[in-house]
KOLGU-4560 file (N, C-alpha, C; in nm, 3 decimals, padded with zeros to 5 digits):
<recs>
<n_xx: -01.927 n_yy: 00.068 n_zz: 00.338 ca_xx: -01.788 ca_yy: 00.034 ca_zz: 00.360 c_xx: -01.735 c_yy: 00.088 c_zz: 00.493 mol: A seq: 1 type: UNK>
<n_xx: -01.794 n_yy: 00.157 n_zz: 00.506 ca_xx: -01.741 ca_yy: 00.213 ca_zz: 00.704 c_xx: -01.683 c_yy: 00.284 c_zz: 00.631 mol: A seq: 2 type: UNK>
<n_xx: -01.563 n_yy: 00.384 n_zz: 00.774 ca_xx: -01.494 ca_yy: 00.476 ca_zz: 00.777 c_xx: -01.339 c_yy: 00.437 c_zz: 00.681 mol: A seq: 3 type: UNK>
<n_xx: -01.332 n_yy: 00.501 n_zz: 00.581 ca_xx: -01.233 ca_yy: 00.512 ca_zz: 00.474 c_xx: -01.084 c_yy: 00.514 c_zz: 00.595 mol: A seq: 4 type: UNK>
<n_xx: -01.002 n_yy: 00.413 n_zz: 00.543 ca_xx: -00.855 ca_yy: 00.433 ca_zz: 00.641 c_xx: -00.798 c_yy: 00.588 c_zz: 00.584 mol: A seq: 5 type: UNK>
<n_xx: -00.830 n_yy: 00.628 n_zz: 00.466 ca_xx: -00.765 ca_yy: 00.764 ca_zz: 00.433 c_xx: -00.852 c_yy: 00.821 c_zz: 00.355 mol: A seq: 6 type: UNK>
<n_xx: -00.823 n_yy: 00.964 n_zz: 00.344 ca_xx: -00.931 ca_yy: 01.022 ca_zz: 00.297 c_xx: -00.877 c_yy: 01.147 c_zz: 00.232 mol: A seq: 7 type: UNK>
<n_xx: -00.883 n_yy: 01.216 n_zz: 00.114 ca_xx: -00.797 ca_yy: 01.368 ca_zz: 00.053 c_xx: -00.924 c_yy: 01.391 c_zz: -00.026 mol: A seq: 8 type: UNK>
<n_xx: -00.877 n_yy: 01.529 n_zz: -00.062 ca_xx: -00.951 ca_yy: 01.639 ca_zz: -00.144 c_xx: -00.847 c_yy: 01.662 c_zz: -00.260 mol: A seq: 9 type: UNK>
<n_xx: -00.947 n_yy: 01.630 n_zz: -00.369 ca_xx: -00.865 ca_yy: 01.605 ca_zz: -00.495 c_xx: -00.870 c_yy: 01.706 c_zz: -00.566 mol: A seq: 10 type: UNK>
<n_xx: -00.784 n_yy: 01.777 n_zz: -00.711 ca_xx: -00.744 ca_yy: 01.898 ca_zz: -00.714 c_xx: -00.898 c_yy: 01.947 c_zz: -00.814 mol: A seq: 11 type: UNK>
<n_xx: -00.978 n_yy: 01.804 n_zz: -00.822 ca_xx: -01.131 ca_yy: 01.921 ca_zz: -00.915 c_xx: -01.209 c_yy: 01.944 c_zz: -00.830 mol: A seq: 12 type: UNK>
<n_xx: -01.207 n_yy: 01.855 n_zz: -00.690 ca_xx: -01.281 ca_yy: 01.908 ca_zz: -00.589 c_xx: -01.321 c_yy: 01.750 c_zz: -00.517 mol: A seq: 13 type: UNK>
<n_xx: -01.343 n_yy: 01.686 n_zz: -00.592 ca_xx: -01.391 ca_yy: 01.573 ca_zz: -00.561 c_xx: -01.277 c_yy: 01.486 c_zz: -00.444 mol: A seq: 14 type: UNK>
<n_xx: -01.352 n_yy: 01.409 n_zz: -00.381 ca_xx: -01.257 ca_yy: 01.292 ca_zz: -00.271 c_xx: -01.200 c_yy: 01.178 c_zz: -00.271 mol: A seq: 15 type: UNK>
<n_xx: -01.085 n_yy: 01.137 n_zz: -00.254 ca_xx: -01.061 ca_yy: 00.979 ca_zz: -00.278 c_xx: -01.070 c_yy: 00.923 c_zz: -00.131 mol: A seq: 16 type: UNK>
<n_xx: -01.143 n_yy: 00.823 n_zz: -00.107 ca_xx: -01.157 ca_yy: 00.764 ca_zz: -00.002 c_xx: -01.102 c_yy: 00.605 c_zz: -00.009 mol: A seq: 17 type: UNK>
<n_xx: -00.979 n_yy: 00.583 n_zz: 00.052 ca_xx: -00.859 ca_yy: 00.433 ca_zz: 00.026 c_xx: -00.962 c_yy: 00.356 c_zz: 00.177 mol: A seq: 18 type: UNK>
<n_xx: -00.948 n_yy: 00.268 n_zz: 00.128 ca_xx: -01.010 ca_yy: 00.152 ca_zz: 00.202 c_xx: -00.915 c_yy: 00.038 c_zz: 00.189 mol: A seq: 19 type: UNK>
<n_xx: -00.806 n_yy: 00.041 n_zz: 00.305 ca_xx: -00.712 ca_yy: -00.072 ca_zz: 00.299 c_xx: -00.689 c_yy: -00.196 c_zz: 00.379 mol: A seq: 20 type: UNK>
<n_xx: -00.690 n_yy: -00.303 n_zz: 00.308 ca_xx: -00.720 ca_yy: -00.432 ca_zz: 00.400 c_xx: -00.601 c_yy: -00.445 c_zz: 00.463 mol: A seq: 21 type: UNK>
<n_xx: -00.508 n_yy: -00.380 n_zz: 00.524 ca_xx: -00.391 ca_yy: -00.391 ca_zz: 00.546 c_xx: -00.396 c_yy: -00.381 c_zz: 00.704 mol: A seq: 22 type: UNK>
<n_xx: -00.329 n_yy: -00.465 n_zz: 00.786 ca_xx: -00.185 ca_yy: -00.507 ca_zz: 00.758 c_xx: -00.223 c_yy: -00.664 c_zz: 00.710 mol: A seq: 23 type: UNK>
<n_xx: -00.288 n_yy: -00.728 n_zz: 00.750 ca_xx: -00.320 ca_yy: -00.864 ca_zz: 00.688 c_xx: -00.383 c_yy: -00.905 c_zz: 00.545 mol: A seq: 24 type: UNK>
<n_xx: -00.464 n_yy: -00.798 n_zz: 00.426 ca_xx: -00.505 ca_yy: -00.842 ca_zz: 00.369 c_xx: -00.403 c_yy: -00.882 c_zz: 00.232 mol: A seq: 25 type: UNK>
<n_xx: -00.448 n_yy: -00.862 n_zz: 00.129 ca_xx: -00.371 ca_yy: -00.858 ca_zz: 00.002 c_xx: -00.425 c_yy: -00.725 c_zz: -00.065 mol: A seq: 26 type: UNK>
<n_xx: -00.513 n_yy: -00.651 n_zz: -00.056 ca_xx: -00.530 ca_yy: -00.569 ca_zz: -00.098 c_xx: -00.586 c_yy: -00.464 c_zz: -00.051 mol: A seq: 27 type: UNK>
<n_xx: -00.632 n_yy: -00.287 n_zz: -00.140 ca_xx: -00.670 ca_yy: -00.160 ca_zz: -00.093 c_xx: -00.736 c_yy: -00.128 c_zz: -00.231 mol: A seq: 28 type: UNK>
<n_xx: -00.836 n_yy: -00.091 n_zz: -00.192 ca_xx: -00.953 ca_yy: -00.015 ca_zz: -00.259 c_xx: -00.938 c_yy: 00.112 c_zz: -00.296 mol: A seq: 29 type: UNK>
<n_xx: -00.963 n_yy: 00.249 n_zz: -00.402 ca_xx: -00.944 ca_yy: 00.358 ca_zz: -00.382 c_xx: -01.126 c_yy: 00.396 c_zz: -00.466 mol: A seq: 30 type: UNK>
<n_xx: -01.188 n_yy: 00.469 n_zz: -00.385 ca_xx: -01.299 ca_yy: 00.509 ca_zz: -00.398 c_xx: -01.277 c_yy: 00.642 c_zz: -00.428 mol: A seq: 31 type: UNK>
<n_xx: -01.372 n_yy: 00.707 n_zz: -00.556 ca_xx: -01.361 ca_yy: 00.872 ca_zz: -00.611 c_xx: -01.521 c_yy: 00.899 c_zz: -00.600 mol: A seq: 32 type: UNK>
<n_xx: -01.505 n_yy: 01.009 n_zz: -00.513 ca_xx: -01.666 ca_yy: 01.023 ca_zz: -00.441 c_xx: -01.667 c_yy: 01.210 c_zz: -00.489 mol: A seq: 33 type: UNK>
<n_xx: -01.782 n_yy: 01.218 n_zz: -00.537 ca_xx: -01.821 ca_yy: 01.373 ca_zz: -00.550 c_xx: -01.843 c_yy: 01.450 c_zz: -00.427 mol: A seq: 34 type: UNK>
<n_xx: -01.880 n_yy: 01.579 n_zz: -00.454 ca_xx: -01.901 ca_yy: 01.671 ca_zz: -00.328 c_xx: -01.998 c_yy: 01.606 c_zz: -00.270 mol: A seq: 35 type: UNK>
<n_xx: -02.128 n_yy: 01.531 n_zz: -00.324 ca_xx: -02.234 ca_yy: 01.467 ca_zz: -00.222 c_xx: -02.165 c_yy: 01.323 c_zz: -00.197 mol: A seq: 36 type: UNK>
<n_xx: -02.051 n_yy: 01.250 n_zz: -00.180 ca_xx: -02.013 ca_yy: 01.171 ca_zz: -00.198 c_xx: -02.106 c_yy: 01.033 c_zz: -00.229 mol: A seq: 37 type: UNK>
<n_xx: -02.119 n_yy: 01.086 n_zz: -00.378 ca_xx: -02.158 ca_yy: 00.941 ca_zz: -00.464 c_xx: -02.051 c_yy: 00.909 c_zz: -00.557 mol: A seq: 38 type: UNK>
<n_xx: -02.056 n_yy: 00.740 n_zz: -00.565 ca_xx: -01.917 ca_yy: 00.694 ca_zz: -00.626 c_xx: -01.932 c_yy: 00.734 c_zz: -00.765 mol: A seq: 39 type: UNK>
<n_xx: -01.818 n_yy: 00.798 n_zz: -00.811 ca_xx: -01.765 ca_yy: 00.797 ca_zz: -00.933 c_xx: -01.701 c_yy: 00.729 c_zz: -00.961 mol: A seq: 40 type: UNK>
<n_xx: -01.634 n_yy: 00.659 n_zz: -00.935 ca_xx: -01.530 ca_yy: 00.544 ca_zz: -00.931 c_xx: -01.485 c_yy: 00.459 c_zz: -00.853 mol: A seq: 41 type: UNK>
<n_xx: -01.444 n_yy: 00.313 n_zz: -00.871 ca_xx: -01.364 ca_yy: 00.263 ca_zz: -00.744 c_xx: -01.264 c_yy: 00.170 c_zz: -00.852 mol: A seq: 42 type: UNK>
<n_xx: -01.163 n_yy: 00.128 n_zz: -00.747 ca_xx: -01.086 ca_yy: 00.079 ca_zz: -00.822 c_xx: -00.975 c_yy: 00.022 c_zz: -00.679 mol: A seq: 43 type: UNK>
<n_xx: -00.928 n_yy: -00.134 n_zz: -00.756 ca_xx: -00.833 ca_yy: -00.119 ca_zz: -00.642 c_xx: -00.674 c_yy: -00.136 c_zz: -00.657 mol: A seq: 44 type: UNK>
<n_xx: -00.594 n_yy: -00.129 n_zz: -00.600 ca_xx: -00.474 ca_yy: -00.020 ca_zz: -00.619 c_xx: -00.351 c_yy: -00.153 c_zz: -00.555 mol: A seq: 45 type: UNK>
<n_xx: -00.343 n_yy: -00.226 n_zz: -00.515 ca_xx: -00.235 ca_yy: -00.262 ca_zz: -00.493 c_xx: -00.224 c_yy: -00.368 c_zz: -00.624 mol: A seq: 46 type: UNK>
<n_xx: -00.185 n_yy: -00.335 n_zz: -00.738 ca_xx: -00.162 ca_yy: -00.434 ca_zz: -00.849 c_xx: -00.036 c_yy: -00.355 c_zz: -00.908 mol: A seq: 47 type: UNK>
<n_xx: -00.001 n_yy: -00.423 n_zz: -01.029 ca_xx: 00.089 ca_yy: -00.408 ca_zz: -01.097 c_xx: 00.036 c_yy: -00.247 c_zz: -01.199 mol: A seq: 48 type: UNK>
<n_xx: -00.048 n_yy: -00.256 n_zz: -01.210 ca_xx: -00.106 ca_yy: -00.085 ca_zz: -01.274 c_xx: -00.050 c_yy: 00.004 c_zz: -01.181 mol: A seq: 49 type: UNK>
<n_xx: -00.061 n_yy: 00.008 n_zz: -01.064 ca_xx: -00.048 ca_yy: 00.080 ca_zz: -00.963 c_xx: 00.112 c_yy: 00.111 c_zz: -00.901 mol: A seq: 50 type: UNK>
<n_xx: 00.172 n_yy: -00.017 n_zz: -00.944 ca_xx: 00.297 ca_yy: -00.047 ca_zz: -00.877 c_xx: 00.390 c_yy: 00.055 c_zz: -00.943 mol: A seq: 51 type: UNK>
<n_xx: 00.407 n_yy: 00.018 n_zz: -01.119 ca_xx: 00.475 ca_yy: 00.098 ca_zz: -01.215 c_xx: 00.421 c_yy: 00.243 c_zz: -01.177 mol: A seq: 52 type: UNK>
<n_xx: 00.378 n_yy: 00.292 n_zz: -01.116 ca_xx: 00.340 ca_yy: 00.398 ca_zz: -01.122 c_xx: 00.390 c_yy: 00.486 c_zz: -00.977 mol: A seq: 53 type: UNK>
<n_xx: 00.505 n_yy: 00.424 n_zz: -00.896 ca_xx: 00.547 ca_yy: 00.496 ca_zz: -00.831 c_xx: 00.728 c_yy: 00.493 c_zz: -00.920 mol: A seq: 54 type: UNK>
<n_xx: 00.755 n_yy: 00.646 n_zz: -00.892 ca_xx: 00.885 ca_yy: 00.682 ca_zz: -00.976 c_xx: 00.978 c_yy: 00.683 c_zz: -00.838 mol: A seq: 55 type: UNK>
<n_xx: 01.071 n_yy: 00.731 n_zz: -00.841 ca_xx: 01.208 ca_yy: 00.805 ca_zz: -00.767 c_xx: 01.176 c_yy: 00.981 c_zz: -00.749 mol: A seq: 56 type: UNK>
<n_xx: 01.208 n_yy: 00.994 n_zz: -00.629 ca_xx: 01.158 ca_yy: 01.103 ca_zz: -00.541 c_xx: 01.058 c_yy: 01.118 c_zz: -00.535 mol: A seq: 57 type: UNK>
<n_xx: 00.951 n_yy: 01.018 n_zz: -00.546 ca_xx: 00.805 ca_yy: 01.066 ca_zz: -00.510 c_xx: 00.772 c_yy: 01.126 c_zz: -00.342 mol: A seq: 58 type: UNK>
<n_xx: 00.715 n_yy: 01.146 n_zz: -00.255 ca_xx: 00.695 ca_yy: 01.228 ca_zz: -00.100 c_xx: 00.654 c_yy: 01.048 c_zz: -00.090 mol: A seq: 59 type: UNK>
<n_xx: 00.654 n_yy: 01.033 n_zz: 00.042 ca_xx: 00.590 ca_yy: 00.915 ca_zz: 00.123 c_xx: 00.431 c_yy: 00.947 c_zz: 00.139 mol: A seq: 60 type: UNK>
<n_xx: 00.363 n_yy: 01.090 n_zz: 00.126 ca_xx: 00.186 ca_yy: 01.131 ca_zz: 00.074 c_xx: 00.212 c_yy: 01.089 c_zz: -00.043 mol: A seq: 61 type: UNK>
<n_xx: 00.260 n_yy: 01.117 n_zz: -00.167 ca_xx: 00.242 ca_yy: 01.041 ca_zz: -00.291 c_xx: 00.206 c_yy: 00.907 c_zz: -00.321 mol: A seq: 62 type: UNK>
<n_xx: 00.286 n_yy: 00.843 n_zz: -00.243 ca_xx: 00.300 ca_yy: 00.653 ca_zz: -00.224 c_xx: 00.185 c_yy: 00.603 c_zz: -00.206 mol: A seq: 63 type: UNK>
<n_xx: 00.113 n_yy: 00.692 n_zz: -00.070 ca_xx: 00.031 ca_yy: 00.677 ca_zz: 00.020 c_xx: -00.097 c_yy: 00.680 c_zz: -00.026 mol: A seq: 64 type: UNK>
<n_xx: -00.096 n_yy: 00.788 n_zz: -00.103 ca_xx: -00.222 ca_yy: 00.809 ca_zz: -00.222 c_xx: -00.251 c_yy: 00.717 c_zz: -00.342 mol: A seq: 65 type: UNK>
<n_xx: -00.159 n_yy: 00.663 n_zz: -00.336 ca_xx: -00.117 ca_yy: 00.575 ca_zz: -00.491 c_xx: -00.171 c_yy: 00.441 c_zz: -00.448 mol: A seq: 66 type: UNK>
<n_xx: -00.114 n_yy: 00.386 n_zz: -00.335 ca_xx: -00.148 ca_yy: 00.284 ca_zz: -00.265 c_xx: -00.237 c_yy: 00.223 c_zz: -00.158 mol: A seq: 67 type: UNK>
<n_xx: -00.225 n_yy: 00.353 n_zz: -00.084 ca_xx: -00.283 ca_yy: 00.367 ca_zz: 00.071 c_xx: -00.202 c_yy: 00.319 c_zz: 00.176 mol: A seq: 68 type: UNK>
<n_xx: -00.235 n_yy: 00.305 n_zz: 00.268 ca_xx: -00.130 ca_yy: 00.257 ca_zz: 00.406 c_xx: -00.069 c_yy: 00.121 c_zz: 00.394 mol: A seq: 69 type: UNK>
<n_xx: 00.049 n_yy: 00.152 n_zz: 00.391 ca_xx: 00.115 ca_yy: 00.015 ca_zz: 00.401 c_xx: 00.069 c_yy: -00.073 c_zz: 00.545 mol: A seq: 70 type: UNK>
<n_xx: 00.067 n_yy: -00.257 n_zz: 00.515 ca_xx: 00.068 ca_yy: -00.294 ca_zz: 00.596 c_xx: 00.168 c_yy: -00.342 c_zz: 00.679 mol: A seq: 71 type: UNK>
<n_xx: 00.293 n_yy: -00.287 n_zz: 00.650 ca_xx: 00.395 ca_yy: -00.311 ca_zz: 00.775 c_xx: 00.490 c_yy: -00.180 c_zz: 00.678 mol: A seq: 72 type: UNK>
<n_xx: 00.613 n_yy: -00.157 n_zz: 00.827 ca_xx: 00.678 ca_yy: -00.041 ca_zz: 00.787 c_xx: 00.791 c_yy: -00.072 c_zz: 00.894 mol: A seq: 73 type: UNK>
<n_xx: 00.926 n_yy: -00.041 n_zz: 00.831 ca_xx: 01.016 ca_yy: -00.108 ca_zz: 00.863 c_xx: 01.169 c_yy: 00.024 c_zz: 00.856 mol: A seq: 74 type: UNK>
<n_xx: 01.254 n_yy: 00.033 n_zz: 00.967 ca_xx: 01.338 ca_yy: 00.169 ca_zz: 00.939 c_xx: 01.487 c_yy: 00.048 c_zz: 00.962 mol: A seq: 75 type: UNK>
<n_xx: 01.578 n_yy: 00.102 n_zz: 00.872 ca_xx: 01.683 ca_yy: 00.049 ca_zz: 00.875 c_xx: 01.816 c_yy: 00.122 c_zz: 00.878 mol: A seq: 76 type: UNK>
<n_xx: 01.871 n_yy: 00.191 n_zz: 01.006 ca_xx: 01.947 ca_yy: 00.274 ca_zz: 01.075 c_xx: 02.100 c_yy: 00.306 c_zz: 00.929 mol: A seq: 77 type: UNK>
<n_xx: 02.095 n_yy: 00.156 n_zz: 00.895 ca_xx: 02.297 ca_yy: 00.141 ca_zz: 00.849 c_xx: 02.255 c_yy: 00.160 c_zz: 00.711 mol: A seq: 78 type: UNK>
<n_xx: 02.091 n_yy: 00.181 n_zz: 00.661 ca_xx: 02.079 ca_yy: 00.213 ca_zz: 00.510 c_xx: 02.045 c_yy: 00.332 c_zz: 00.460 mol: A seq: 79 type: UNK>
<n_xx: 01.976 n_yy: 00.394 n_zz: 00.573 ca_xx: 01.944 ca_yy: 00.519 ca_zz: 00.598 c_xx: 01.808 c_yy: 00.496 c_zz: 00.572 mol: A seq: 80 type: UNK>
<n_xx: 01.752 n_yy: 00.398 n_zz: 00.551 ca_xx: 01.566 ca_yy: 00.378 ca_zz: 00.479 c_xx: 01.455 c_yy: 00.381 c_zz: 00.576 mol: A seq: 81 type: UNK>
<n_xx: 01.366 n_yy: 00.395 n_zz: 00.525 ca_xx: 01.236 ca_yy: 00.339 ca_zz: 00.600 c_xx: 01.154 c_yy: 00.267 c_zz: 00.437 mol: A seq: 82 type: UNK>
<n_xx: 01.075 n_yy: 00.142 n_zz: 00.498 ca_xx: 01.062 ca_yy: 00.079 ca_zz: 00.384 c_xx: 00.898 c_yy: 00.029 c_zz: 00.442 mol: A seq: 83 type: UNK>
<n_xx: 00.834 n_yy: 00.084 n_zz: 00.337 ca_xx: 00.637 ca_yy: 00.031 ca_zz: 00.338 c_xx: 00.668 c_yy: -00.078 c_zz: 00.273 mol: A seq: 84 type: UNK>
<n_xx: 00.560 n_yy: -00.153 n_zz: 00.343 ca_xx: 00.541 ca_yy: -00.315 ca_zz: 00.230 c_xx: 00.382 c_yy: -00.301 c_zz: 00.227 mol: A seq: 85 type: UNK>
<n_xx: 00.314 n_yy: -00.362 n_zz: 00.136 ca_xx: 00.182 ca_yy: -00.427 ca_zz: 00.098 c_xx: 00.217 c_yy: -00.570 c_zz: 00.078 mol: A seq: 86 type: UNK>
<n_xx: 00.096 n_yy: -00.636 n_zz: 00.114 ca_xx: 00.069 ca_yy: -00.765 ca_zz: 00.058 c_xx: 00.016 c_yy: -00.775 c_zz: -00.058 mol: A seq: 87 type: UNK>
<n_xx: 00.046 n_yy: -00.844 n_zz: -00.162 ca_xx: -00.030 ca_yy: -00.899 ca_zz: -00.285 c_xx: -00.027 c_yy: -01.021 c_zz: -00.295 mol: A seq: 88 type: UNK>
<n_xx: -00.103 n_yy: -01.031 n_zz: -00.412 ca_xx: -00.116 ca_yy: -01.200 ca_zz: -00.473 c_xx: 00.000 c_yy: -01.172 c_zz: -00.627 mol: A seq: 89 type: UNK>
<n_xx: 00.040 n_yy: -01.194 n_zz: -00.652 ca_xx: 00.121 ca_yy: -01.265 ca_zz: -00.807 c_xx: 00.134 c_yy: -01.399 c_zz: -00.838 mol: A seq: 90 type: UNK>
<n_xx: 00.083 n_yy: -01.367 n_zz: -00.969 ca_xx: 00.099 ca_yy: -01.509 ca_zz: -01.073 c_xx: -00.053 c_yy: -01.607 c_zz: -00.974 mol: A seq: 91 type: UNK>
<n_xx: -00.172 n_yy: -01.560 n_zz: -00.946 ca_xx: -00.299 ca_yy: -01.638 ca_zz: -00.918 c_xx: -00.261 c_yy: -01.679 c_zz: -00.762 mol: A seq: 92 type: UNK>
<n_xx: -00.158 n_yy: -01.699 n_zz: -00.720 ca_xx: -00.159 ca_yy: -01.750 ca_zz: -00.612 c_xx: 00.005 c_yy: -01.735 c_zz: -00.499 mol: A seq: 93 type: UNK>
<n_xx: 00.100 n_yy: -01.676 n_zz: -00.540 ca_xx: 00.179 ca_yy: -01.647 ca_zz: -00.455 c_xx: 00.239 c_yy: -01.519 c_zz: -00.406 mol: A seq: 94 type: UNK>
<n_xx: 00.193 n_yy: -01.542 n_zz: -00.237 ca_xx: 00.197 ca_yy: -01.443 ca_zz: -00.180 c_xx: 00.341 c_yy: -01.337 c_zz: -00.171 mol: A seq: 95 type: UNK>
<n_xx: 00.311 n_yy: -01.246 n_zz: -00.228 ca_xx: 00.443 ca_yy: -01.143 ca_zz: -00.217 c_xx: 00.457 c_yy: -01.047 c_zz: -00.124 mol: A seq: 96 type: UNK>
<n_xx: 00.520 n_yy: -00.917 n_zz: -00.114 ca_xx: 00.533 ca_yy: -00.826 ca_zz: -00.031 c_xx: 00.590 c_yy: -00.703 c_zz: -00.171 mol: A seq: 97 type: UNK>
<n_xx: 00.554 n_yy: -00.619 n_zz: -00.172 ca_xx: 00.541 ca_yy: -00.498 ca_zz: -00.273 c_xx: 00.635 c_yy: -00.421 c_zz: -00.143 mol: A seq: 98 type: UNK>
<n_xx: 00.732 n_yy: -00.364 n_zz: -00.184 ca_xx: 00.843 ca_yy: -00.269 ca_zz: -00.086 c_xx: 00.865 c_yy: -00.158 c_zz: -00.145 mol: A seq: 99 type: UNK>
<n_xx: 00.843 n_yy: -00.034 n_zz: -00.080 ca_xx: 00.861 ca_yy: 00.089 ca_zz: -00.107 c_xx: 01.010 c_yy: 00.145 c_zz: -00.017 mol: A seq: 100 type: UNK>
<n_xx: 01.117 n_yy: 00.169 n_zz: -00.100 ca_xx: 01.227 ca_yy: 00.204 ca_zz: -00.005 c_xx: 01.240 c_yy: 00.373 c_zz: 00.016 mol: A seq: 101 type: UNK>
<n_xx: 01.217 n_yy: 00.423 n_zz: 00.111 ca_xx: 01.262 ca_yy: 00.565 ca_zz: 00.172 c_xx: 01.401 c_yy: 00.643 c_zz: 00.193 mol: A seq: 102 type: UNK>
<n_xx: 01.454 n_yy: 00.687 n_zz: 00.165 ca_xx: 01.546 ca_yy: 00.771 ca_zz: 00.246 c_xx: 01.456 c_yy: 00.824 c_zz: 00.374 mol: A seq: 103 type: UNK>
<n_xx: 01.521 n_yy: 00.814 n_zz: 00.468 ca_xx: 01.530 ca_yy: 00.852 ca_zz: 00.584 c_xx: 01.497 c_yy: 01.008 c_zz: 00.646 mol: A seq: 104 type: UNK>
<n_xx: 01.604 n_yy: 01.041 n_zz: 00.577 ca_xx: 01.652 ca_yy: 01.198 ca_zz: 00.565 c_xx: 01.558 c_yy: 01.266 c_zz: 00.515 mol: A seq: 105 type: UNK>
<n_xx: 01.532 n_yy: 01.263 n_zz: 00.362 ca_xx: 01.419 ca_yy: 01.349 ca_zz: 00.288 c_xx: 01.295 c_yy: 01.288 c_zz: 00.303 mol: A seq: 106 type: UNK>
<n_xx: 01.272 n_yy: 01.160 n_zz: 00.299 ca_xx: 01.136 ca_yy: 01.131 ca_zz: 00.313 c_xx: 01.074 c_yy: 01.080 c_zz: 00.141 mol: A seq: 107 type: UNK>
<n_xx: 01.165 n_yy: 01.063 n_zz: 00.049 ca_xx: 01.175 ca_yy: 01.082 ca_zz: -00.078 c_xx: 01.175 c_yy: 00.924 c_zz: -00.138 mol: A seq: 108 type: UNK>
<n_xx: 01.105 n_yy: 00.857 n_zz: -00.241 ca_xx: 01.131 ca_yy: 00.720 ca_zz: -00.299 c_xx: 01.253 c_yy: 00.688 c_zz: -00.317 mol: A seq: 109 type: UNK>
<n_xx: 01.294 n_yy: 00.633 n_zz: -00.312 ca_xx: 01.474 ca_yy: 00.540 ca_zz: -00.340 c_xx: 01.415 c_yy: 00.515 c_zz: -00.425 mol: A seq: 110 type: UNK>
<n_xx: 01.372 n_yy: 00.379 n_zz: -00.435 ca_xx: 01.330 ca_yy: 00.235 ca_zz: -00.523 c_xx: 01.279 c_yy: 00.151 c_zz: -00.467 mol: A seq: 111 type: UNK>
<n_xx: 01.187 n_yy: 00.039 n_zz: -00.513 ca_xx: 01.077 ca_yy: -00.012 ca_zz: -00.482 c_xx: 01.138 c_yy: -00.158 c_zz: -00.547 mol: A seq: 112 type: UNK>
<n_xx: 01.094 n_yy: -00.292 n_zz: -00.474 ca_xx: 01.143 ca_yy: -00.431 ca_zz: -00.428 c_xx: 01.042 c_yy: -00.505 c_zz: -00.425 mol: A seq: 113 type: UNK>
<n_xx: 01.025 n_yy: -00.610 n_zz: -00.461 ca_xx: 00.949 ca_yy: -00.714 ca_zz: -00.442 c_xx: 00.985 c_yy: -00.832 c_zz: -00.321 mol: A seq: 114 type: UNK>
<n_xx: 00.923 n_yy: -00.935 n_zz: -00.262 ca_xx: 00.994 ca_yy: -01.017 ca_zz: -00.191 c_xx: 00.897 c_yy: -01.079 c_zz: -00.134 mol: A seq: 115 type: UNK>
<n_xx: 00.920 n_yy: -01.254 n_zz: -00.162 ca_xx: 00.816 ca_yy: -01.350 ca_zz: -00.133 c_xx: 00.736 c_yy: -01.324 c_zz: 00.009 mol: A seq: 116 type: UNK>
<n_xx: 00.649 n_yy: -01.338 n_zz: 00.020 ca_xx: 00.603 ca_yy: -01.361 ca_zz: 00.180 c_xx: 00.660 c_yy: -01.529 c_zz: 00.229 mol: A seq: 117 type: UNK>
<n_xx: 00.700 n_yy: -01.473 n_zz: 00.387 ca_xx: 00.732 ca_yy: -01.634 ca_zz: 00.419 c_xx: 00.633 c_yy: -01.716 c_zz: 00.439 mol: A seq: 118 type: UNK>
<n_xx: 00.633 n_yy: -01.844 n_zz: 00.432 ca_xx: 00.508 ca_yy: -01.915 ca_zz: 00.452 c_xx: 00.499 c_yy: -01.970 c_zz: 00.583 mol: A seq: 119 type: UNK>
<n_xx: 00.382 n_yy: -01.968 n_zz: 00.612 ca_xx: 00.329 ca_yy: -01.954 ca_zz: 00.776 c_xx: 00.363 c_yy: -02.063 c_zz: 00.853 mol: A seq: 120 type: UNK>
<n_xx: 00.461 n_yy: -02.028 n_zz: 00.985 ca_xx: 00.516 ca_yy: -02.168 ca_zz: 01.030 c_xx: 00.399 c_yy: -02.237 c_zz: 01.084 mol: A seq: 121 type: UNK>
<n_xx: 00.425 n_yy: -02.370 n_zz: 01.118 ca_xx: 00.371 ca_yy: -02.428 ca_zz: 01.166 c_xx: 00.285 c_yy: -02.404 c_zz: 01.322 mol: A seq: 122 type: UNK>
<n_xx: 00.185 n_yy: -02.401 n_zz: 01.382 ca_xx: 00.155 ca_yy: -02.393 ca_zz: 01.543 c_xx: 00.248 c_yy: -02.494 c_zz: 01.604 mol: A seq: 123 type: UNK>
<n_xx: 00.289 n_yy: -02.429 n_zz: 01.699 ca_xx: 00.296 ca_yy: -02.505 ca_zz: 01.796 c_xx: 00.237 c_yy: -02.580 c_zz: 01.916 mol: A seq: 124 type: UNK>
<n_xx: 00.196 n_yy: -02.749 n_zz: 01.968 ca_xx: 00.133 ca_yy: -02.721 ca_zz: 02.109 c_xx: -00.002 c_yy: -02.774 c_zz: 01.971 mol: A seq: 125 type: UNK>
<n_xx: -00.014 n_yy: -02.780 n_zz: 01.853 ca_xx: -00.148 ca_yy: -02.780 ca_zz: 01.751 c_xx: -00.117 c_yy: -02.968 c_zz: 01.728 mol: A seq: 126 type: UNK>
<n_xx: -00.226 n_yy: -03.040 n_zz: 01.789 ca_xx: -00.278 ca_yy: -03.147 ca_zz: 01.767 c_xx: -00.433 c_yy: -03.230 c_zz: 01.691 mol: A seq: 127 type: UNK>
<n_xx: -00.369 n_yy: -03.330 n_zz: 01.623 ca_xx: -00.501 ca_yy: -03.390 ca_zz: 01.541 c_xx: -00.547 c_yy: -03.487 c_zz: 01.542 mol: A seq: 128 type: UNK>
</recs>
């Protein structure tokens, strides 16, 4: 798999290594590797298991671990936020955006948003 986009030391000793298709994909991988790093687990993380599972005041490392790197990140001055998105798939086939909202200030979960992806304009200058 190449070089893990993130990488921690977990509290029995063992490593999670996130492998995230982001900013373009729909999804992130989370790999649980022992001290010789052989997989104990993999699993991947941007779904609805994963989603319910961020609360209010979680740290933006919490999110990060939960999910891995957002593929876009967005600060909004008059709300006080900074806001991660992922791409997913819902319902087999439509593309969403998974939103993590920040306070600014603490660095702390607000609340978390869903919101269609737009669909891809047309090229321009593209002939057939």
């Amino acid at each position: 798999h190449g070089r893990p986009t993130e990488e921690w030391t977990l509290p029995d000793g063992n490593r999670a290594l996130m492998y995230a298709d982001t900013p373009f994909g729909y999804g992130s991988t989370r790999f649980i590797v022992d001290r010789e790093y052989q997989v104990i687990a993999a699993e991947p993380v941007i779904n609805e298991d994963h989603f319910v599972r961020l609360k209010a005041g979680m740290s933006e490392e919490d999110v990060r671990h939960e999910l891995g790197r957002p593929g876009e990140t967005s600060a909004y001055a008059n709300l006080n936020e900074r806001v991660w998105s992922w791409r997913y798939i819902e319902f087999g086939n439509r593309r969403m955006f998974f939103n993590a909202h920040f306070d600014a200030g603490s660095g702390r979960l607000k609340y978390t948003s869903r919101t269609p992806e737009p669909e891809p304009r047309f090229r321009v200058g593209l002939r057939h």
